[in-house]
N, C-alpha and C positions, 0 to 999 in steps of 0.2 A: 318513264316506261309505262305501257298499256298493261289495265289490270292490277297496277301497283296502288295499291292504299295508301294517301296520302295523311300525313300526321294530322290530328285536329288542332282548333284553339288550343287546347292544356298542353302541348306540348309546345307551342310557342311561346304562352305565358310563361313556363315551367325555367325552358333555356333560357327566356328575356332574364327574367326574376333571378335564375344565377349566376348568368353571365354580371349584371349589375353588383350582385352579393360579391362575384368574384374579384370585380375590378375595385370595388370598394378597398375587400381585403390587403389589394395586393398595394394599391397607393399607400396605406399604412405600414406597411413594409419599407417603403422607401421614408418614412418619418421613423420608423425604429430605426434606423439604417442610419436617418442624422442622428437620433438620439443617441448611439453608438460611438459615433466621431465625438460630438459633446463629452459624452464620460469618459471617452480613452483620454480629451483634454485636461477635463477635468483633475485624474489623474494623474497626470506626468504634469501637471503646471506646477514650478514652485513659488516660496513666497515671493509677495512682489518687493524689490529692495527700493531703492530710492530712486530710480527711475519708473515711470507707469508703464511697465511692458502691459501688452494686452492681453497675453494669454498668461495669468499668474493669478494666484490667492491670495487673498487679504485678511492677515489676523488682526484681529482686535481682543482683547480682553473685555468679559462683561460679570456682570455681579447677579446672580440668581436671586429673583425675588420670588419663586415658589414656582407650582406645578399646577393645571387644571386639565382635568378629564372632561370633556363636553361627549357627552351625549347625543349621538346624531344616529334615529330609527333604530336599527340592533346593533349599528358598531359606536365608537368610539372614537372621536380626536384628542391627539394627547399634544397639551400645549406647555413650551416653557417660557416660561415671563424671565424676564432679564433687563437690566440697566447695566449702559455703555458709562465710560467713561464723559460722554458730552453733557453734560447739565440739559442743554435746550430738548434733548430729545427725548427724558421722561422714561417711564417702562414701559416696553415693547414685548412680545412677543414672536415665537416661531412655533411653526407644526411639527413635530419631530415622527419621523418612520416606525413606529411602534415604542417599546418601552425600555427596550433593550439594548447596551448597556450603561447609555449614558441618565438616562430621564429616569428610570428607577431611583440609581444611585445619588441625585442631589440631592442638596436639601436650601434650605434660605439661608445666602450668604455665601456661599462658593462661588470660586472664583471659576469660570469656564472660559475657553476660549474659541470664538465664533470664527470658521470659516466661510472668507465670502467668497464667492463666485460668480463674476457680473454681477454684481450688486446685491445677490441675495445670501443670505445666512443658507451654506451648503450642508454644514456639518458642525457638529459640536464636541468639544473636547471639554474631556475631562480627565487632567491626569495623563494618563498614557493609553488612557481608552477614547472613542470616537465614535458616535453616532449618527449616520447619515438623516436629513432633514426630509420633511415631505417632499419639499420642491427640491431635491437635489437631482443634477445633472447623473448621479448613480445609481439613481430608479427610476430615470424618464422612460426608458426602454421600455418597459413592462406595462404600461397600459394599453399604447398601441399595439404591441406583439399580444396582449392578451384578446385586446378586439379585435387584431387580425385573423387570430386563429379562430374565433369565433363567428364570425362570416366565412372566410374561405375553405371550412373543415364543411360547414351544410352548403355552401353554394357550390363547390366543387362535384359533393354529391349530386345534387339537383342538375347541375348540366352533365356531371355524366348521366343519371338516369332519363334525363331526355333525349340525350344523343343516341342512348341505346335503345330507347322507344321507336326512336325515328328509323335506325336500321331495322327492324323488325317490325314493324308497322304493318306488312305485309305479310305475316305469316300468322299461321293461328296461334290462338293461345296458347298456353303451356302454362305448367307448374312453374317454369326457370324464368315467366316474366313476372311472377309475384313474388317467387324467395328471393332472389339476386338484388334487383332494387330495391326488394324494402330493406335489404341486409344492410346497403351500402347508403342508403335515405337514413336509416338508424343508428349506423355507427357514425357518420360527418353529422347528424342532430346532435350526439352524446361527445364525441371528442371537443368540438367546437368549445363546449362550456369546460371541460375538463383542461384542456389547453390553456384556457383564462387562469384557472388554480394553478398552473404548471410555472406561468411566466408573472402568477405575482410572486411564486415560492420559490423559483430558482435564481442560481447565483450573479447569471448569465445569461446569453441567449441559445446557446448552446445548452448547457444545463436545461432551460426551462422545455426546448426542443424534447431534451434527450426525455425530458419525464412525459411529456405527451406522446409520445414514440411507445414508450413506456407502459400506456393505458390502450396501446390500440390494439392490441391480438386479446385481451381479455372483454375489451368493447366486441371488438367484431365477434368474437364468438358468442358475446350474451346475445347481440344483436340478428345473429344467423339461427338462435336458438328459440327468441320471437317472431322473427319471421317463418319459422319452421312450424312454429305454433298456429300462426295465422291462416299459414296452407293449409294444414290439418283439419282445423276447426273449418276453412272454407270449403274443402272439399269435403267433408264431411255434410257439412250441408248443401252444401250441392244434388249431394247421391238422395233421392228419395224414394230409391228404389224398396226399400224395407217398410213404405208406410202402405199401410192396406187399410181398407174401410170398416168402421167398428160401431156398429149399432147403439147407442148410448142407451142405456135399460133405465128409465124414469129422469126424473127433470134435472136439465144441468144447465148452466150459465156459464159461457165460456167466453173468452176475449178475443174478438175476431171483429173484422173490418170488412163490411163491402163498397164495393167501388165499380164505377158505369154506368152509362147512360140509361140505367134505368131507374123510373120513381123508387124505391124501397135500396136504394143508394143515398143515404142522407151524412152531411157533414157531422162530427161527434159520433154517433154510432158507435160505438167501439165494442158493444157486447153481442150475443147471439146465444137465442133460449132455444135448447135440443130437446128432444125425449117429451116433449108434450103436444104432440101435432106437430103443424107445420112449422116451422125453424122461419122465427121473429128477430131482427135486428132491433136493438134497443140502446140506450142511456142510462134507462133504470135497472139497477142490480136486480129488482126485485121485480120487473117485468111489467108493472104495473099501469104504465104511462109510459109515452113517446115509444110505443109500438111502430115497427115496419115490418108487417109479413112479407116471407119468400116466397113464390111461387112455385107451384109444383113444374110448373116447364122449365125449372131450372138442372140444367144439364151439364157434370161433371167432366170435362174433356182430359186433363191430365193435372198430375199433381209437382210442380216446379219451386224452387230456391228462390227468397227475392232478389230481384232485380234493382240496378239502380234505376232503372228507366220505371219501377213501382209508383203508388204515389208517394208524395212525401210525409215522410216520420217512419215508413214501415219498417226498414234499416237500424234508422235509432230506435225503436223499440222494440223490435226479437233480434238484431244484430244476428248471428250463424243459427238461432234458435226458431227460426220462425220459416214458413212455407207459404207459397199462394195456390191456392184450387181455383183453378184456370176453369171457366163453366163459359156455358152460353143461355143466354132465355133470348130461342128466337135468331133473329140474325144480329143480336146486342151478345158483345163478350162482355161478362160480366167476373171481378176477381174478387176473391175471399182470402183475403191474409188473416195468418193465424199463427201461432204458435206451432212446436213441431209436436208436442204432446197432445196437442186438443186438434188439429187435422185429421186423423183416424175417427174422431167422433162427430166433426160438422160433415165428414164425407160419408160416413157411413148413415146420418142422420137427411142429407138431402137423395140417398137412395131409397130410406126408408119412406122418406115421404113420397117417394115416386118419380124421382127426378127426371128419370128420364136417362140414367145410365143406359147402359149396355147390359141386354139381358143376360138373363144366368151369371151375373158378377158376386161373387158371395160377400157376404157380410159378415164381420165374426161380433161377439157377442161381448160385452163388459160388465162384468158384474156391479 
């Protein structure tokens, strides 16, 4: 359609990038999904008797030779050592699922009973208690369900917040294109990871569902209540309607940036000397060296919020705090980013020097 604003690059990155995150997600889904079938097998398989059925468990009895906690970064692997009945095969090892209830309670010399499961040691007995194994088929679920929900909680968001970029594309700004999306960017950032604790804690996939479910009306509301924050803070600085020019009364150094294709526009600069003459760009706190005079034909035109289109770092360094004084010397636009507290005194300072405002613009005074 004519007149319609087409979406830019970021919004094709933005789709590509989660449609990818999404189909990641969602193939991991179909591996929870065998892992599911495995542990219901798992399960309902009994021992194997004296024919080798294939879907069956296999006890063996084995003799506990002690316990080892390995240390791995902040967690821990908890190991049982044990000897089978076979001479040839020596002491062996398995990774057991936490500590609880079987790996606490041995000791060396008890007698335990290993369930195997295609061939690996699934579970371990002790007594009439029973301890699922690292590798068992009844916690396979829970890694993929935990990376699932972690990719498809943020990429979901991200293609919806492009897709609704892309309907609106064409309308002007608003307050409801910054609250809305960052709501819904913030809470699929935050569940994503919360879903991961969900489905290594729950009992099930349900269960682990039901607790991320669980987390989302107190996420989306934290999440609706920093984006509420963000508006604020940007529209607030947005409005620079309250700053007016303020004559600085004797010498001050203030942190301020110019920029433009004029000579007294230099890289590093980052300070500006007021209240002693003419208003000097500098490096030196103390004014002394790497001087750059302003010029009195420099001409204040309006006072504006930065922009992303600013040069770069001004953003990252007054973030919602900071302003640019839009000037001209000549037919060169020349910009002054500044802080939002020391703007009233570089402006009130470049009228005093004679800038070239607009006559009769009053200037108030600081003590």
């Amino acid at each position: 359609m004519s007149g319609e604003k087409a979406p830019g690059r970021g919004y094709r990155v933005a789709l590509s990038v989660g449609l990818a995150v999404v189909l990641a997600g969602v193939g991991l889904l179909f591996v929870v999904w065998g892992a599911v079938a495995e542990r219901d097998a798992y399960r309902a398989a009994e021992p194997c008797g004296v024919r080798a059925e294939q879907e069956c468990v296999r006890l063996d009895r084995a003799t506990v030779r002690g316990t080892h906690d390995q240390a791995m970064g902040r967690g821990v692997r908890h190991w049982l050592r044990y000897t089978t009945g076979d001479p040839s095969s020596g002491e062996e090892r398995v990774r057991m699922d936490g500590t609880s209830p079987v790996y606490d309670a041995v000791r060396a010399g008890d007698t335990v009973t290993l369930v195997r499961w295609q061939g690996e040691v699934a579970s371990v007995r002790l007594g009439e208690v029973a301890q699922e194994t690292h590798d068992s088929p009844a916690r396979g679920w829970r890694m993929p369900l935990a990376v699932a929900q972690v990719l498809l909680l943020p990429g979901l968001a991200f293609v919806w917040c492009a897709l609704w970029y892309r309907r609106r594309a064409a309308e002007p700004p608003s307050e409801t294109m910054v609250f809305l999306p960052l709501t819904v960017l913030l809470s699929g950032a935050l569940l994503g990871p919360l879903g991961l604790f969900g489905a290594m804690g729950g009992a099930d996939v349900g269960e682990a569902l039901r607790l991320t479910g669980l987390c989302a009306p107190p996420v989306v509301a934290f999440s609706a209540l920093v984006a509420w924050y963000v508006r604020r803070r940007s529209r607030k600085a947005a409005d620079t309607s309250d700053l007016a020019p303020v004559t600085p009364q004797g010498r001050r150094v203030l942190g301020a940036q110019v920029h433009g294709q004029v000579p007294y526009s230099r890289d590093g600069y980052g300070l500006l000397i007021v209240g002693d003459g003419p208003l000097v760009a500098t490096l030196d706190p103390h004014g002394k060296v790497a001087r750059s005079p302003l010029p009195a034909s420099l001409t204040v035109e309006r006072v504006r919020s930065i922009a992303s289109s600013d040069p770069r770092g001004w953003l990252e360094r007054y973030r919602y705090d900071g302003v640019v004084l839009v000037c001209r010397d000549g037919a060169e636009e020349v910009l002054i980013g500044t802080a939002r507290r020391d703007a009233p005194l570089v402006w009130g300072a470049l009228l005093a020097a004679g800038s070239g405002a607009p006559p009769g613009q009053p200037t108030a005074s600081a003590g």
